[in-house]
N, C-alpha and C positions, 0 to 999 in steps of 0.2 A: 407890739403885743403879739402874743402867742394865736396861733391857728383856733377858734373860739371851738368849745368842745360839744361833741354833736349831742352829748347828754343834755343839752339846752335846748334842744327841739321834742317837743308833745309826738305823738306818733302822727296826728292830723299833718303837723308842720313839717315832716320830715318826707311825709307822702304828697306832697303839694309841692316842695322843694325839687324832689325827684323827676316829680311828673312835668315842672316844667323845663326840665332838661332831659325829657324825650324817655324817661324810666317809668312803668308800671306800677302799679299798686304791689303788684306781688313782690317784687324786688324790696319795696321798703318794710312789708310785714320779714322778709327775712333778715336784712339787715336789722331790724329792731329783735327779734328771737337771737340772734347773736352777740346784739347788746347787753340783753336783758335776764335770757334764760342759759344759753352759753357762756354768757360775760369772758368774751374775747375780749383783751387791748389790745390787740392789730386787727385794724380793716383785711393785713393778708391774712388771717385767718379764716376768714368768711369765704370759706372752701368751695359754696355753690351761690355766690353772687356772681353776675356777671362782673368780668373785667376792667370793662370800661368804667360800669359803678362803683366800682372800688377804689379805679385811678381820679374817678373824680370826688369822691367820699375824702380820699387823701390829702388832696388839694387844698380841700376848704376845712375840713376840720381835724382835730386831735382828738382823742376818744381818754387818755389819762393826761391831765394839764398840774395837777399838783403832787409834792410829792409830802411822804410822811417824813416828819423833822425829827420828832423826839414821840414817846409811847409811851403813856404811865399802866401800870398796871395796879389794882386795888382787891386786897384780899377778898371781897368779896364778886370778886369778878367783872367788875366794873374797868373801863379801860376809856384813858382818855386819850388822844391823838390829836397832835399837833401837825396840821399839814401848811405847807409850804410851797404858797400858789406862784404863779407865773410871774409876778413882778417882785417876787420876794416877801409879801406879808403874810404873816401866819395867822391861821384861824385854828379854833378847838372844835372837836368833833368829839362826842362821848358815846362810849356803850354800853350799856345797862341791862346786866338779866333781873329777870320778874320770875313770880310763880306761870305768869301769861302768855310768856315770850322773850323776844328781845327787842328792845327800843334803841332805837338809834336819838340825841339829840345833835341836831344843827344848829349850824352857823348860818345866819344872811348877811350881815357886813360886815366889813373889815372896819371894826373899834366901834363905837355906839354916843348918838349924841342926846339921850333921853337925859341921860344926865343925873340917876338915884344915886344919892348921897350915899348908899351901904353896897353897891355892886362893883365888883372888878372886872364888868364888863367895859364900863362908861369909865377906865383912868384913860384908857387912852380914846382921842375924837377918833368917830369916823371920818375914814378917808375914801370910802367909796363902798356901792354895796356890790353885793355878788352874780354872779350872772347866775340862769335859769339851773345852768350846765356845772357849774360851780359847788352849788345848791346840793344839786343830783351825786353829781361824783362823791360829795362826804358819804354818801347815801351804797355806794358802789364801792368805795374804797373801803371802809368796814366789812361789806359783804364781798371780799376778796379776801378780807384778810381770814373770815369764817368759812372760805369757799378750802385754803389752806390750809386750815387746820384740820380739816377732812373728818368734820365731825356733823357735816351734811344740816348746817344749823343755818338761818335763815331770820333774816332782820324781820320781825310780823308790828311793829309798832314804831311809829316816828313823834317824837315832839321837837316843835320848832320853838328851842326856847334857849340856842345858843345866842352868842353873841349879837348883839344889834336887837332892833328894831321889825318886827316883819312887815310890817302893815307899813315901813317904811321904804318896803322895797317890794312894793305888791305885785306890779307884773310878773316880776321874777320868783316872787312866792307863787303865786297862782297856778303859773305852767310849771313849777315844780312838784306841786300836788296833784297837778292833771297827769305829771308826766308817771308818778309815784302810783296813782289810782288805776293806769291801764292794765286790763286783763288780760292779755299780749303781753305782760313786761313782769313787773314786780308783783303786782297784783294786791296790791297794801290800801284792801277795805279803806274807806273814809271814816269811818268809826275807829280806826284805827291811827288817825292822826292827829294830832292837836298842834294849833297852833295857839302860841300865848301873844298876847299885845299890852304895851302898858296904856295903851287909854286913845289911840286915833279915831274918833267916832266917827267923821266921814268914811273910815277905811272897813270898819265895823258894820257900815251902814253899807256900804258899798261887798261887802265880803258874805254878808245878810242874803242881798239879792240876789249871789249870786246860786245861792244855792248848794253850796257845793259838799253839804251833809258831812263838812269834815268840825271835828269838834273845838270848841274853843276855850279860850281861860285868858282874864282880865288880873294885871297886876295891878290889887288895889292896894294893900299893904298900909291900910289907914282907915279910917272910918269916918274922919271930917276931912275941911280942907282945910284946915291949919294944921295941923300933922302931918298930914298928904303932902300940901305945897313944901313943907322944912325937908322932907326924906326923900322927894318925886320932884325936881323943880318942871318936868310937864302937867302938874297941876295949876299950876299960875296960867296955861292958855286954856287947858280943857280942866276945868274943876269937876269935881264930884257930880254935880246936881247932870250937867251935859253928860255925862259917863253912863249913869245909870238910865238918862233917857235911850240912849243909844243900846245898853244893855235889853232896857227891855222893849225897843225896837228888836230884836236880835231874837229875842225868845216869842214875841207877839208872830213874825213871819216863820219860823222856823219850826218853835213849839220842841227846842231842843233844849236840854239840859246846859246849863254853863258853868265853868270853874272858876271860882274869886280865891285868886292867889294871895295867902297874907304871911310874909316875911316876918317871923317875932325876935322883934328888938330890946333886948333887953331896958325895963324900964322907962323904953321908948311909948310903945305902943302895945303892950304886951299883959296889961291890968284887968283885971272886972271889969271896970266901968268901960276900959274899950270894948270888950266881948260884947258887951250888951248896947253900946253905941254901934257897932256893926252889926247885930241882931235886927235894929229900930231900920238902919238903914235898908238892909236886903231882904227884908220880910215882907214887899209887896211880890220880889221874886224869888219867894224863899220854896217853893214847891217844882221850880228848876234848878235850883241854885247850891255848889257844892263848897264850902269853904276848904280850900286848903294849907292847912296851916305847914306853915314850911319851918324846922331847925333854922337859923342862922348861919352860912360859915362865914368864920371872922376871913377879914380880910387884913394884911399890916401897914395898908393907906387908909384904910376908914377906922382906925382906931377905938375909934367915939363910940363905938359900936359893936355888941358882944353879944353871946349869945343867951337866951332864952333861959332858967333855972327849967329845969324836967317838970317841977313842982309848979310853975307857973305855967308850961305848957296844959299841963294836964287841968290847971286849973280852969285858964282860959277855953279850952276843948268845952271841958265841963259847964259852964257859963252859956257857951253855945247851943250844946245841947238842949241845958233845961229850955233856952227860948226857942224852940222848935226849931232851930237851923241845921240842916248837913254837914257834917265835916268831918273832915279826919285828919292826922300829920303823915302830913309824908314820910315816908319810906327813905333813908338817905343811903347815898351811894357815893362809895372813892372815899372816904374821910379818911381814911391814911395816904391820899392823894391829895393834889392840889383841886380842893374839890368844889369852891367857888366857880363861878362861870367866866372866865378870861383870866383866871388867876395864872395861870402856867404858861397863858401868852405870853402877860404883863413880866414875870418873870423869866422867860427866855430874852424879850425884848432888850429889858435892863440889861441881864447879862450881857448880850451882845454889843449893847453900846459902852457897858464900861471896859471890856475886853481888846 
């Protein structure tokens, strides 16, 4: 394995690192200013570190570990990036302008074992997840690539809702949004992050206490659990009824608003009577709770599975509304791009092996 990248240390961890090899506090807030506010990839660049913290910053870590593989760009300015980490598997990293800002989406594993029968995230297993530093760097390679185009623009929003699982790779989420939250570094509000989970309620529970005022959103994508378990085979261990209690564990300690992600499946799940079986259900936390109804992108391994008539969305929206529920459709972005979630993996991968 490669030299593990020092983007994986929280500022706390990097000033405790230091300091037990005999370096000062002041030495690591400069080293983190020229990670963060400078965004140097050479340790020799850090022109007033001392030397000796340099020669050993060298030692032990790497500051850029993946590179970029392939770049889509989407008329709408959306860009998605394919990087090419240190043992050779590739992950997707996307960009998204808003009226708000710019969002970055991440990656936390390399391939996904939740296992939803409509995603191209989950064709191929995970094979391992991501480290802290890993995480960061999608985070920092975007914001070089905007650092280059000299048009002085700046990541202000992250959703963690690439590939994988997060709540499945929680230490390394955690000090990734610690590392993201420092006012010293990025400075990327909590309010300004979301991270999405398909349903781990000890990790929900455990994400609760910790407090950490970053915002959340629940893929439920079904309204019973016979629906749910056919299109989510993680509802066969965590069904519904456990979900929602943990949901509203979440909002009972927090008293924050949450987002219920719902995927419209053509003919699937996508009818009247489901709108208003998903009203019945999230209307004890329907005064924090936002539906977002997401377009479809086809995938051409999930077949079975199409997208949404306009006239059905709108219908379904409308359904929602009259029974007093939140919601809106998303916004879509890259659709003249491979604009599913590991679809451009899946197909560099294929290339490659038939090649």
């Amino acid at each position: 394995m490669s030299r593990s990248s020092i983007y994986g240390l929280t500022l706390d961890q990097l000033t405790e690192w230091l300091a037990e090899r005999g370096h000062k506090k002041s030495r690591a807030l400069l080293v983190w200013d020229w990670l963060y506010r400078k965004r140097v990839t050479d340790f020799s660049a850090m022109h007033d570190v001392n030397g000796e913290c340099i020669q050993l910053l060298s030692e032990h870590f790497g500051i850029l570990t993946m590179e970029e593989h392939l770049k889509q760009q989407s008329s709408d300015g959306t860009i998605k990036f394919l990087f090419r980490l240190y043992d050779g598997n590739l992950i997707e990293t996307v960009l998204m302008r808003h009226k708000f800002g710019l969002s970055v989406c991440v990656t936390t594993q390399v391939g996904c074992n939740i296992g939803c029968s409509f995603c191209a995230s989950g064709l191929l297993a995970k094979s391992r997840d991501l480290s802290a530093g890993e995480i960061v760097e999608q985070i920092m390679k975007v914001q070089l690539h905007l650092d280059q185009a000299g048009q002085s623009e700046k990541v202000s929003h992250i959703v963690v809702m690439g590939i994988g699982e997060p709540f499945d790779n929680f230490t390394n989420l955690i000090n990734f949004i610690e590392i993201m939250k420092e006012r010293k570094g990025l400075a990327i509000g909590p309010r300004h992050i979301t991270v999405s989970t398909s349903g781990l309620v000890d990790k929900i529970v455990e994400f609760t206490d910790l407090q950490t005022q970053v915002n959340l959103a629940v893929s439920l994508h079904a309204p019973n659990n016979e629906l749910r378990t056919r299109i989510m085979k993680i509802n066969r261990a965590i069904p519904i009824e456990k979900l929602m209690n943990a949901i509203k564990y979440y909002i009972e300690n927090t008293k924050r608003r949450i987002t219920i992600e719902y995927i419209l499946l053509k003919d699937v799940n996508d009818q009247k009577e489901h709108a208003i079986e998903l009203a019945d259900l999230i209307r004890d936390i329907a005064a924090y709770a936002n539906v977002n109804l997401i377009p479809y992108n086809p995938v051409d391994e999930h077949s079975q599975y199409q997208r949404s008539e306009r006239d059905t969305v709108s219908a379904f929206y409308d359904t929602l509304k009259k029974q007093g529920i939140s919601c809106g459709v998303r916004l879509e972005h890259g659709t003249d791009i491979d604009a599913a979630c590991g679809q451009l993996r899946s197909k560099q991968i294929k290339a490659e092996i038939s090649s």
